[in-house]
N, C-alpha and C positions, 0 to 999 in steps of 0.2 A: 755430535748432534748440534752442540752449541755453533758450530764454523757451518754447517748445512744451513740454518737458521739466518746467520749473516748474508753468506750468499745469495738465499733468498730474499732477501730483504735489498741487498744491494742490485741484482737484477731485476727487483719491480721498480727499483728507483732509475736505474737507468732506463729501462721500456717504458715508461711514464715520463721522462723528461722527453726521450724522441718522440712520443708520440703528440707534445706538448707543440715541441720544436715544431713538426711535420702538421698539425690543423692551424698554426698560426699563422701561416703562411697563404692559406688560404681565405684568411679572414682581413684581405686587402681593402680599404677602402674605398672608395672614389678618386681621382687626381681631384688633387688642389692647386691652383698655381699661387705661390707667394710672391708678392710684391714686395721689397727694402728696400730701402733709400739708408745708407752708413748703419746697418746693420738694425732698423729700427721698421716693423712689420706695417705700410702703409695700408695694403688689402689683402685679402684671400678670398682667393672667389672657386666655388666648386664648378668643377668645369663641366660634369655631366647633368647639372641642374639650369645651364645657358641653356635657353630657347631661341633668342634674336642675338645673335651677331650685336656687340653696340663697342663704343671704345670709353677709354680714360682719356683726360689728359693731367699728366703729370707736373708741376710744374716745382722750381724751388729757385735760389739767386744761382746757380750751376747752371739752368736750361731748362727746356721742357722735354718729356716723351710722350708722344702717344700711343697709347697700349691696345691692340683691339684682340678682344675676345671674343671665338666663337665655343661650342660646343665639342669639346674634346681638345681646344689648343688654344695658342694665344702667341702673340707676335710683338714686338716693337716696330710699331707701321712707320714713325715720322721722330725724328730725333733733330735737335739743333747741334749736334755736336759733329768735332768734325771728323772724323774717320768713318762713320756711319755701320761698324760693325754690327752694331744691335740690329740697326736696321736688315741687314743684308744677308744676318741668320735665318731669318723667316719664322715659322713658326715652329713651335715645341709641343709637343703631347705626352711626353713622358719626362722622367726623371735621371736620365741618362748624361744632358749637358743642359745649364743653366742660360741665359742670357744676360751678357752683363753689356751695362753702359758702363764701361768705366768712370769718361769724364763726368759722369751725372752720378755715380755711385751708386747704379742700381739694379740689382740684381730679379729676375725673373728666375725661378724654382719652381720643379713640381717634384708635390709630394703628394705620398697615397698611392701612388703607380707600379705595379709589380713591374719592372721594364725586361723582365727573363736575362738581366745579366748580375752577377755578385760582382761581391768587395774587390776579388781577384781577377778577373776579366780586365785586364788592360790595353 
């Protein structure tokens, strides 16, 4: 009686934790894109609250970027650096690959985005 007892108990623990697991997933928020410059969070802007397309410009003693945000993505339009990578990515909508400037050490992120792929998908 006493081992019926546990198993019941350990079976609503584990169907309550999948089930935990399985609605959280669903409870995604909005994309965010984060802005850093050496690890340190300049802006964050929700990307499905963008009404008008407008840009940043970035600036520090490294160079400038300029970031233009629309609705649902966001780009490194004009960069002074010289390999022009960030520039030549385009834009991002999900949280799948980041944008980085290197020589300006500045990374573009989005977060909040279910992108339909896991940890393991490489």
């Amino acid at each position: 009686m006493r081992t019926k007892i546990i198993l019941l108990l350990l079976a609503s623990a584990v169907a309550a934790s999948a089930a935990l697991l399985l609605l959280r997933d669903r409870a995604i928020s909005s994309p965010s894109a984060r802005i850093t410059r050496d690890g340190v969070l300049l802006e964050e802007i929700d990307l499905e609250q963008v009404m008008e397309p407008y840009s940043l410009l970035l600036q520090d003693e490294r160079g400038s970027n300029t970031v233009l945000v629309e609705q649902g993505r966001i780009r490194i339009s004009e960069a002074d650096c010289p390999d022009q990578i960030c520039v030549n990515q385009g834009y991002i909508s999900d949280g799948t690959v980041p944008i980085v400037c290197l020589p300006h050490k500045l990374i573009i992120e989005i977060v909040g985005h279910k992108s339909g792929l896991d940890g393991g998908a490489g």
